[in-house]
Structure formats: structure tokens, C-alpha cells
C-alpha positions, -999 to +999 in steps of 0.1 A: +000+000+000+010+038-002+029+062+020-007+078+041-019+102+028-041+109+061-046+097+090-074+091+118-075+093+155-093+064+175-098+077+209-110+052+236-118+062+268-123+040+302-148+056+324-173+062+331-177+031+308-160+020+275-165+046+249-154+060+216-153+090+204-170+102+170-178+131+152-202+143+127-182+162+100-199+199+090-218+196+055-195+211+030-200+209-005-171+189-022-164+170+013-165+138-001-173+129+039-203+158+037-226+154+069-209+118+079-201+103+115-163+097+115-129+099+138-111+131+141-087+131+108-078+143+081-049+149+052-012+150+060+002+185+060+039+188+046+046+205+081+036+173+101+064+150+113+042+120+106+008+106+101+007+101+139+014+138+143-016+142+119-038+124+138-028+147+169-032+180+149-068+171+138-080+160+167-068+191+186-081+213+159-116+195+151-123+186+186-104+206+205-087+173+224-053+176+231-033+141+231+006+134+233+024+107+214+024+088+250-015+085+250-009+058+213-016+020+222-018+006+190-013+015+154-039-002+131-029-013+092-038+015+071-064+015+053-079+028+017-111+055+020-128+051-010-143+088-019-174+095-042-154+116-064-113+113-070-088+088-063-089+068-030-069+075+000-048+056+025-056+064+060-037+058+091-051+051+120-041+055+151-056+041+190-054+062+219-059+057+254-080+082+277-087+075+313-123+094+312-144+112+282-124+138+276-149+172+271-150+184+235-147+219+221-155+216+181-142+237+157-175+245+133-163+246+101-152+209+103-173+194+129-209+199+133-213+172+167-197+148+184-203+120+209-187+093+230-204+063+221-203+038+245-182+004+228-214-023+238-233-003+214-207-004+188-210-041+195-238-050+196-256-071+165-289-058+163-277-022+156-263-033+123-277-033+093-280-024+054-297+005+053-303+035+029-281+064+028-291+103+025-279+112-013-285+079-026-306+062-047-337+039-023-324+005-039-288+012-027-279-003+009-247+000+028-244-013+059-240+009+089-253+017+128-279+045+132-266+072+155-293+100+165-304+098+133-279+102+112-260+064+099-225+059+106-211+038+077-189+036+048-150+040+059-155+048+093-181+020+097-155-005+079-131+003+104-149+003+136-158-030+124-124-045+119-110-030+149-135-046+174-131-076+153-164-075+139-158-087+101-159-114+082-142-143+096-138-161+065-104-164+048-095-155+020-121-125+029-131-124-004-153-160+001-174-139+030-185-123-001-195-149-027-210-160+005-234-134+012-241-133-026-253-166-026-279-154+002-291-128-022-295-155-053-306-188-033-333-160-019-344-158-053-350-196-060-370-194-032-396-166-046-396-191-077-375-173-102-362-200-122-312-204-123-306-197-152-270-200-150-251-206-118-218-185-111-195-181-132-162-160-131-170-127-155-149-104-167-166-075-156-172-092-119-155-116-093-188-138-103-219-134-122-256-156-117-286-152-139-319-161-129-351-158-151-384-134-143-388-102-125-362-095-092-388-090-061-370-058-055-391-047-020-395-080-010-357-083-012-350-050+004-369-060+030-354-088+040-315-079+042-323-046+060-326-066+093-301-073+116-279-101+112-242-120+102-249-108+067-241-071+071-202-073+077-198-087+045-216-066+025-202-034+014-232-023-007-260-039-019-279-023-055-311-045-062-330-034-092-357-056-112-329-068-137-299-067-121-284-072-080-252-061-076-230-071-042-203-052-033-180-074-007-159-065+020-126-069-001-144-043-026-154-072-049-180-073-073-215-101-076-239-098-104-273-117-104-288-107-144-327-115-142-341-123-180-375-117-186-394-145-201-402-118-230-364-116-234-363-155-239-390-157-263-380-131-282 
């Protein structure tokens, strides 16, 4: 991977219970992390020593937390942020260790809240789930926790996961995946659309599935929106009445094609 080219402070603190704290980045047009829940972070400056001084510098400046390099437990692999627009980024991140919730004082052109949220809720199963996202389409899931209304997923989400050992289990990672995909197509059979083709490797996709008739595109919805093992290894789920894509969590790609039975006859 890359040199960083940002980094990310993980703050944990011990009391009054085990918490975390997050912030709700300002909306900002061009902010390819507009409006989201997130850690303190941001780019590397040329004037930082190191990504773990940029982790200190942004958390002091969005949250108004100041840390020293002997508050750093661990240092996590770094990670790629993908971004809605432009070239993806590799992120540092970087665990420290508080004693008690340290108060915040937010800096409002980068952070509009933050909160320390307590590490059973981060935990816990039934919080989890695919879920639509403001800006996107209503057939587009992602899977993510609801906090006071706004979801935390996406990068952060990826990376809380991982970090509490909350993943996919499966290795290599990328069979969590065809895994979950074949969830989404034996789900399918079982509203009677007819295999058409079982997976194949495709050029376009890791694998690729065809079924015949119409996809039950609510019906479907509905059922992986609920909690369960299926969310960590799902990074995006698109369901439309001819087509499913499954995004997994190594970023790889599972197409389900539906054929009409006009299409066949035709």
C-alpha cells in the first residue's frame, strides 16, 4: 500500500464506561465525507512529522482534544477510503488511550457534533444493518449503525468494524463475499424465479448468476435490511428488477442478471 496520505485518530476512553469518540463532519460541499459520523482526521500537511502527528493536529483542531504521542496504544494497518469523487486515499489510523471522556470543544467549520459512544453499542448485533443512505438512490444499501439519526457507515463504519473484530471471519475475505451473494441468489429460488446459469467468473465481476423473471425488488429490500451476520460482509448492496449487484468487503464485485421470459422468447 501507499505512504498515508491521512490519518485518523481512534480515541477510547475507560470511564465512566468503555466509549469512543466520534464526530459528525460539517456539511461542506465537495467534502467527499459531507454530513458523515467519522474519527477526528484528516490529510497529512507537509509541516507534520508523521501521520501520527496528523492524527494529533486534527484531533486538537476538530475537537479541541489535546493528546501526546504517549497516549498511542496501537497502530492499526492502514487502510484505503474510497471517496465519491477522485482517487482513493490511504488512511492511518491510530488508537489512543484516555482515562475518562475527555470534554470536546468543536471547531464548526469541520465538525458539526460529536459523541462518545459507548463500545457495547458499537458491538452489539442488532444495531447493524444495510440501510439506505441520505444522497442515494432507495435501492442502494450500505451497511452501517444508526446514531441520533444520522447512519455511521462507509469508511469509518469498515473500520470500527475491523478493529473490534467484527468482520468477516472467512479467509480468504473475499469468500465472506460470494457467500453473502449466494444469500441474495438462493433467496431468489426461493420466490420461484427460475437459475438460469449458476456462477461463473466474469470479466466485468468476481462472479456473475442469472436467474429468469422479475427480481422482487421490495421483498428483497426488506429482507436484508434486518439485523444479522450478513451485514459485515456486504459493502453495498444495489437491487433493481434486472440486475443485484453485491459489493463485498474486499471491494469485490456479484452480479445476479434476471431475463425476462419476454427476453427469452423473443
Amino acid at each position: 500500500m501507499s505512504k498515508p496520505e491521512a490519518a485518523v485518530a481512534i480515541v477510547r476512553a475507560s470511564a465512566p464506561e468503555d466509549s469512543v469518540l466520534l464526530m459528525r463532519r460539517t456539511v461542506r460541499e465537495h467534502d467527499s465525507w459531507s454530513g458523515q459520523w467519522s474519527f477526528p482526521g484528516g490529510r497529512c500537511d507537509p509541516e507534520d512529522e508523521s501521520p501520527l502527528h496528523t492524527a494529533l493536529r486534527e484531533l486538537w483542531e476538530e475537537c479541541g482534544i489535546r493528546l501526546d504521542e504517549g497516549a498511542l496504544v496501537a497502530t492499526l494497518p492502514n487502510r484505503i477510503a474510497r471517496r465519491r469523487a477522485g482517487r482513493f486515499l490511504a488512511v492511518a489510523p491510530f488508537v489512543f488511550a484516555v482515562e475518562r471522556e475527555l470534554e470536546t470543544v468543536l471547531s464548526v467549520e469541520e465538525a458539526a457534533a460529536a459523541i462518545w459512544i459507548p463500545a457495547h453499542v458499537l458491538r452489539d448485533s442488532q444495531r447493524h444493518r444495510l440501510q439506505t443512505i441520505p444522497g442515494f438512490p432507495d435501492e442502494m444499501l450500505y451497511p452501517g449503525i444508526d446514531l441520533n439519526g444520522m447512519p455511521l457507515w462507509g469508511f469509518t463504519y469498515r473500520l470500527i468494524t475491523d478493529w473490534l473484530d467484527m468482520g468477516p471471519r472467512c479467509r480468504p475475505i473475499e469468500q465472506a463475499g460470494f457467500e453473502a451473494a449466494d444469500l441474495v441468489l438462493q433467496f431468489l429460488l426461493s420466490h420461484g424465479l427460475p437459475l438460469e446459469y449458476g456462477w461463473r467468473p466474469d470479466s466485468e465481476a468476481a462472479m456473475r448468476a442469472g436467474v429468469t423473471g422479475e427480481i422482487p425488488v421490495k421483498a428483497l429490500l426488506e429482507q436484508f435490511s434486518v439485523p444479522g451476520v450478513f451485514v459485515p460482509a456486504v459493502n453495498r448492496l444495489h437491487v433493481r428488477a434486472d440486475r443485484i449487484r453485491i459489493a463485498g468487503p474486499a471491494f469485490e464485485e456479484y452480479v445476479i442478471e434476471a431475463t425476462s421470459f419476454e427476453e427469452l422468447m423473443a
